[in-house]
C-alpha positions as CSV (number, residue, x, y, z in Angstrom):
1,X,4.5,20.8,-36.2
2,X,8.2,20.5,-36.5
3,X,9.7,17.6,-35.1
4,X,11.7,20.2,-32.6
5,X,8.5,21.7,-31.3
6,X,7.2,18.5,-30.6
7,X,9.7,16.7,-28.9
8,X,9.9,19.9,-26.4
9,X,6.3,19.4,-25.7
10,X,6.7,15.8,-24.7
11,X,10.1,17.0,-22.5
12,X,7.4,19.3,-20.7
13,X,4.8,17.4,-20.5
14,X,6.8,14.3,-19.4
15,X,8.1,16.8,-16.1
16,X,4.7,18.0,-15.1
17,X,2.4,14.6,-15.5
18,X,5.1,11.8,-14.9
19,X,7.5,13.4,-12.9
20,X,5.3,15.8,-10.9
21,X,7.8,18.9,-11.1
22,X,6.2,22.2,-10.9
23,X,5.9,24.5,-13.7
24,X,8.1,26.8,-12.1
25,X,10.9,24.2,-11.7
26,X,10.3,22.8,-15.3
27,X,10.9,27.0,-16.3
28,X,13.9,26.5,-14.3
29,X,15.0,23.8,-16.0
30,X,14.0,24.7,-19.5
31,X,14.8,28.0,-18.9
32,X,11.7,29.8,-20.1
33,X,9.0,31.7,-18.3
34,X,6.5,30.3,-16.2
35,X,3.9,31.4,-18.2
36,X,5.7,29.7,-21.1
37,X,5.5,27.0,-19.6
38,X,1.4,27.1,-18.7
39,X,1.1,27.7,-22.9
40,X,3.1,24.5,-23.6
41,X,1.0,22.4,-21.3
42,X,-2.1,24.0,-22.9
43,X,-0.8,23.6,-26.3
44,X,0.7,19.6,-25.5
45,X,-3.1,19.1,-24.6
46,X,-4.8,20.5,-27.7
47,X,-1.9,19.0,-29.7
48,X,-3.2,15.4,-28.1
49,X,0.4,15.0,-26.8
50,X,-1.5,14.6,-23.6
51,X,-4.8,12.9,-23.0
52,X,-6.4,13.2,-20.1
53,X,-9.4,10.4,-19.0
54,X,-11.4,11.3,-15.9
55,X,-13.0,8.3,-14.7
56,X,-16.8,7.7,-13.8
57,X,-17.4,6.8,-10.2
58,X,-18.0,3.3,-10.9
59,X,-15.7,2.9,-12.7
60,X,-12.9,3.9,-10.1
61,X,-11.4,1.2,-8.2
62,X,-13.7,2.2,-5.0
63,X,-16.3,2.4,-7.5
64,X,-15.6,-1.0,-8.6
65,X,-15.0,-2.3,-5.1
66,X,-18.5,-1.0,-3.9
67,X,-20.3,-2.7,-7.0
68,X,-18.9,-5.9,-6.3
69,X,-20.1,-5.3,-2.6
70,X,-23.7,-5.1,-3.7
71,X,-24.1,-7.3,-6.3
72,X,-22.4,-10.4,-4.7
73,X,-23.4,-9.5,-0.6
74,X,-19.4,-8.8,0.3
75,X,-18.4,-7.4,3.1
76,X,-15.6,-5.9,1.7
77,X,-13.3,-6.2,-1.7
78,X,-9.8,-5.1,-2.4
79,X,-9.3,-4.0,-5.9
80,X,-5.4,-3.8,-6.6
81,X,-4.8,-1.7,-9.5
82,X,-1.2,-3.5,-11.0
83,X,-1.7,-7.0,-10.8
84,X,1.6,-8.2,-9.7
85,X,0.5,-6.7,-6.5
86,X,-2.0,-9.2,-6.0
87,X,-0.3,-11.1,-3.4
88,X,1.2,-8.5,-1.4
89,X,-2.7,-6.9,-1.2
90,X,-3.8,-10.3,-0.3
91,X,-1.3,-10.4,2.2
92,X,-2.0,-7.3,3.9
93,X,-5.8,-8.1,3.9
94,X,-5.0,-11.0,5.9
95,X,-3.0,-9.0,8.2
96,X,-5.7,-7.0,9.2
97,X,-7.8,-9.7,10.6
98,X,-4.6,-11.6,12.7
99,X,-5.7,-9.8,15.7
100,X,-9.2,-10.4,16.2
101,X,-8.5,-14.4,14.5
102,X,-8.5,-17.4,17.3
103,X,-8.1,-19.9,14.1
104,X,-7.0,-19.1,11.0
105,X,-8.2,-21.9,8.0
106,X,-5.3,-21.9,5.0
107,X,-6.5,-23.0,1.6
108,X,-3.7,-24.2,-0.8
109,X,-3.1,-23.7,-4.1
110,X,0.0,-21.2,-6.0
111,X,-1.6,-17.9,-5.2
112,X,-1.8,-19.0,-1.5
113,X,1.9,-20.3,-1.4
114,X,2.6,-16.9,-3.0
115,X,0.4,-14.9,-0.7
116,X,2.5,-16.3,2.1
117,X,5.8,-15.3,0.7
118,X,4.8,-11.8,0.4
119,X,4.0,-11.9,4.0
120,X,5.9,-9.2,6.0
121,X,8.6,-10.7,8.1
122,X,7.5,-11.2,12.1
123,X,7.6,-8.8,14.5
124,X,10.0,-9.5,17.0
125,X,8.2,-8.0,19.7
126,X,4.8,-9.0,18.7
127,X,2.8,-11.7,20.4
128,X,0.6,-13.3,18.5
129,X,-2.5,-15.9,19.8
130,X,-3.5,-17.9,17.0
131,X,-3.8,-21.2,15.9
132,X,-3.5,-21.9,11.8
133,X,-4.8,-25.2,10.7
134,X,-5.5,-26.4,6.9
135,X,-8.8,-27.1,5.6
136,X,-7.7,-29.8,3.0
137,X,-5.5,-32.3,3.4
138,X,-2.5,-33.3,1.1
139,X,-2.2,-33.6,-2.7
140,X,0.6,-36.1,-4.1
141,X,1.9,-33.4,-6.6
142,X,4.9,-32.2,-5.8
143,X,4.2,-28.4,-6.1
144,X,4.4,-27.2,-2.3
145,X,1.0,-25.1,-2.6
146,X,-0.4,-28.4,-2.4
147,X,1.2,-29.4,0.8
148,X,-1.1,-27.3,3.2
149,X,0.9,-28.6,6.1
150,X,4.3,-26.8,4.8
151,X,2.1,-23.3,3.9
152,X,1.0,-23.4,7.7
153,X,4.6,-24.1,8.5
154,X,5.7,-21.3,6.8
155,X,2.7,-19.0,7.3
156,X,3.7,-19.9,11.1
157,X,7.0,-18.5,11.3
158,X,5.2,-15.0,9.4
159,X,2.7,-14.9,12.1
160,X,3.5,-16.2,14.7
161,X,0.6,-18.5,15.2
162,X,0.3,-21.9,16.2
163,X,0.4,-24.3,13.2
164,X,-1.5,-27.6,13.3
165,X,-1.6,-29.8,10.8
166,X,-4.0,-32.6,8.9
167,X,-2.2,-35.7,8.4
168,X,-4.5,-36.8,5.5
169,X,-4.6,-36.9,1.6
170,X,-6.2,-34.7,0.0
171,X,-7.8,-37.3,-2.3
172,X,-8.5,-41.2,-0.6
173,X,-9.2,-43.5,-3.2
174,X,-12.1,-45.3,-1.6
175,X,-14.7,-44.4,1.1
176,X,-13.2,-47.0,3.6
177,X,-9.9,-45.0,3.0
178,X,-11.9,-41.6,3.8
179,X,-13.3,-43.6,7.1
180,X,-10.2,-44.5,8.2
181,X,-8.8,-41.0,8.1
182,X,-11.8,-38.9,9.2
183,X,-12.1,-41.4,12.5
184,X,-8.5,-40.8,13.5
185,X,-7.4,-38.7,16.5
186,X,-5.7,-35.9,14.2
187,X,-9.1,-35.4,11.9
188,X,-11.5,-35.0,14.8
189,X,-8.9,-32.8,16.7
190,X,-8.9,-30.7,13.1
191,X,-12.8,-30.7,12.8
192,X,-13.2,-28.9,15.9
193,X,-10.6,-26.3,14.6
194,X,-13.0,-26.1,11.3
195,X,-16.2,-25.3,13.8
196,X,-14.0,-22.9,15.8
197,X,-12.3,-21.2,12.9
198,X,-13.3,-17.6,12.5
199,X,-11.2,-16.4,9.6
200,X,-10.1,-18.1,6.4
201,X,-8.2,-17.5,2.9
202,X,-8.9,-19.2,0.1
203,X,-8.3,-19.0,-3.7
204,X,-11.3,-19.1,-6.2
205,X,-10.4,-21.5,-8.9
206,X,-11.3,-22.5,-12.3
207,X,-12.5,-26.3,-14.0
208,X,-10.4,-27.6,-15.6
209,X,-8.1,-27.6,-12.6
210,X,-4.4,-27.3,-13.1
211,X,-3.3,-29.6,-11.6
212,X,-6.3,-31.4,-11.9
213,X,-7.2,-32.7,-8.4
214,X,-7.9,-36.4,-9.7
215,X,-11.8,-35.2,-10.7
216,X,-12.0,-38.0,-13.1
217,X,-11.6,-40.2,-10.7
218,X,-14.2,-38.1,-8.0
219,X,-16.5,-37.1,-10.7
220,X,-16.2,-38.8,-13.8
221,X,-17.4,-36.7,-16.6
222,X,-20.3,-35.3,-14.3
223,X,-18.5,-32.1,-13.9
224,X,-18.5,-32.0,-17.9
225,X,-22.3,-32.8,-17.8
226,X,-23.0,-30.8,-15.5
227,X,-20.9,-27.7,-16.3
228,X,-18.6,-27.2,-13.5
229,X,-16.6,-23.5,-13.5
230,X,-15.8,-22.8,-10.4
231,X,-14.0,-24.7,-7.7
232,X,-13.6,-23.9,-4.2
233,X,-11.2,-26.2,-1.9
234,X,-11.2,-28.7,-4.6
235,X,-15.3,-28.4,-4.6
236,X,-16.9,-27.7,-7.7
237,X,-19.8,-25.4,-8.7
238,X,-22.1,-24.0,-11.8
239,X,-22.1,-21.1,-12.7
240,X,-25.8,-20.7,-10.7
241,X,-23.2,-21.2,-7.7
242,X,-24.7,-25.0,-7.2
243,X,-22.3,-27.3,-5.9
244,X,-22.0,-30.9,-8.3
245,X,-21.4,-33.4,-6.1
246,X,-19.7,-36.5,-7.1
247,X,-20.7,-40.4,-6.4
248,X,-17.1,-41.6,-5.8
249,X,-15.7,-38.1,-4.0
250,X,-13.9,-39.3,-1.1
251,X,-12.0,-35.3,-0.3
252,X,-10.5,-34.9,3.0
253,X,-11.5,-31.0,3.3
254,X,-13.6,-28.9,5.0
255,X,-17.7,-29.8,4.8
256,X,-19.5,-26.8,3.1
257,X,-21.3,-26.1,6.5
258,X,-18.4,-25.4,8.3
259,X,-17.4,-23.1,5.6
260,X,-20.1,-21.2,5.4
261,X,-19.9,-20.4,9.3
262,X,-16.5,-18.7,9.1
263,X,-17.6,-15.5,9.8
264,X,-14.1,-14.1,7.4
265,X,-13.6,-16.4,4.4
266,X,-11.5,-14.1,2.4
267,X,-11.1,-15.1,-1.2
268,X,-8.1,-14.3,-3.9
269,X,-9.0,-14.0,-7.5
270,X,-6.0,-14.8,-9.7
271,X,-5.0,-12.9,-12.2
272,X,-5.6,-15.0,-15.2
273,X,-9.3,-16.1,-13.6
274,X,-11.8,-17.1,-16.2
275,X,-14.9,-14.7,-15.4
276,X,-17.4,-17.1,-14.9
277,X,-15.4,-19.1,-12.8
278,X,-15.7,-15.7,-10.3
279,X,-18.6,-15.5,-10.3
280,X,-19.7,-19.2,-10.0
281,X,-17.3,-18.8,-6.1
282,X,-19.2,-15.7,-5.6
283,X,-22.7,-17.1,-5.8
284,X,-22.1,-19.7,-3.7
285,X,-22.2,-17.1,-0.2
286,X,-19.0,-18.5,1.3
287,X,-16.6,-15.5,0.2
288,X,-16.7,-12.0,2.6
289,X,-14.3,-10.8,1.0
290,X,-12.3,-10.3,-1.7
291,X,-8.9,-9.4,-3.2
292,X,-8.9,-9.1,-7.3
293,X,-7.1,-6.9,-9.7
294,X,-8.3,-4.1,-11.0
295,X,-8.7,-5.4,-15.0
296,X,-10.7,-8.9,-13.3
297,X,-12.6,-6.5,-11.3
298,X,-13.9,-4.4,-14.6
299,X,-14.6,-7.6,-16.5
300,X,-16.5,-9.0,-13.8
301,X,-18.7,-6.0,-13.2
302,X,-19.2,-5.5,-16.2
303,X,-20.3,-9.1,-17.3
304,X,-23.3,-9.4,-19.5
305,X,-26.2,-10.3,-17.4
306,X,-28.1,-12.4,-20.0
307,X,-25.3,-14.5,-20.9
308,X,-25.0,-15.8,-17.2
């Protein structure tokens, strides 16, 4: 094929598949026939110019989204086909469930901090009757996804719910620390939020943590031993979904009961996520559902079975 020929066929097909003209305005602009125009597809087809892939069911994004339903017991998953979408989706997710929310747990983390800044701006007409409260306290790094207290600020001013906040580290040092905070006024005011709380976002996280939530300190190396993958709210899991619990863990965060009450825990899948850190959150029953990118969403159904 001369190198004339060819580059008209790309011109063509380029106007009917990526710029959705019609063959007869592509005649128009080519000036040729219609039916010239039909041949040139046909031939840009044969030629393998153009390839088209028609995808199994299951291996649509509904497809995917359904399979990940079934196999880990969601009640609904959002599969974003370009990943820098992810917090936008997430965002809108969320959305959805302000107006039947009362109290609204916020995780932490970058994707969460994200998530909020891709929140659409307020209403100004809209009322909104919410209250948004953290479910871990403070971290001492100075990355502001890890100031739960400023994301409820800011997810506040997006929503127009009430923020309250958790005037606790994340991380006490000791257990008297951890009893001093958990019998203040502020936790026990904040623990009745957690039993009321009827929606929550969350990220589903990886070990090794970055940054690494002091686990040497918590766990020592029984997260090692014990081979830790997953992490929810700075707790740690196998890849059975099993939490590890650590002798000197003195968190300030949600207890797992309370968790798994939430009737809407939804649950953001970064983009880089390691696969088996997934599915370690997913088998623990605390996620509804789920916001993941298309590319995650093919690895993860698609994982080998007898490797897990």
């Amino acid at each position: 094929m001369k190198e004339k020929e060819l580059l008209r066929l790309i011109q063509i097909s380029k106007l009917y598949y990526e710029e959705n003209k019609t063959q007869a305005e592509i005649a128009r602009i080519m000036d040729i026939s219609r039916p010239s125009v039909s041949n040139l597809l046909n031939k840009a087809r044969k030629e393998g110019i153009v390839k088209i892939d028609i995808l199994s069911y299951q291996h649509s994004n509904m497809g995917l989204s359904q399979g990940l339903c079934r196999r880990f017991n969601l009640k609904s998953c959002h599969v974003v086909a370009v990943a820098e979408d992810l917090h936008q989706a997430a965002a809108g997710v969320l959305v959805e469930f302000l107006d039947k929310t009362k109290v609204l747990g916020l995780g932490w983390g970058n994707n969460i901090n994200k998530m909020i800044e891709s929140m659409p701006q307020p209403d100004s007409d809209a009322t909104a009757h919410g209250i948004i409260c953290p479910l871990i306290g403070t971290a001492t790094v100075p990355h502001r996804g890890y100031h739960p207290n400023e994301l409820a600020t800011e997810l506040s001013r997006k929503t127009g719910f009430q923020a309250e906040y958790l005037i606790s580290p994340a991380f006490p040092t000791t257990e008297q620390d951890q009893e001093l905070f958990k019998n203040t006024n502020n936790y026990q005011e904040i623990l009745e939020r957690w039993r009321k709380a009827d929606t929550a976002i969350i990220t589903l996280g990886s070990f090794p943590l970055v940054p690494d939530h002091g686990t040497a300190l918590r766990f020592g190396k029984k997260l090692t031993h014990e081979k830790a993958v997953g992490s929810l709210l700075s707790y740690f899991f196998n890849l059975q979904g099993e939490q590890i619990q650590g002798d000197d863990d003195y968190a300030i965060q949600i207890p797992l009961s309370l968790l798994n009450r939430i009737k809407h825990v939804i649950g953001i899948v970064p983009r880089e996520s390691n696969i088996s850190a997934v599915i370690s959150c997913l088998r623990t029953g605390y996620i509804r559902h789920l916001v993941i990118t298309e590319q995650t969403a093919k690895e993860l159904i698609t994982f080998n079975v007898e490797f897990e």
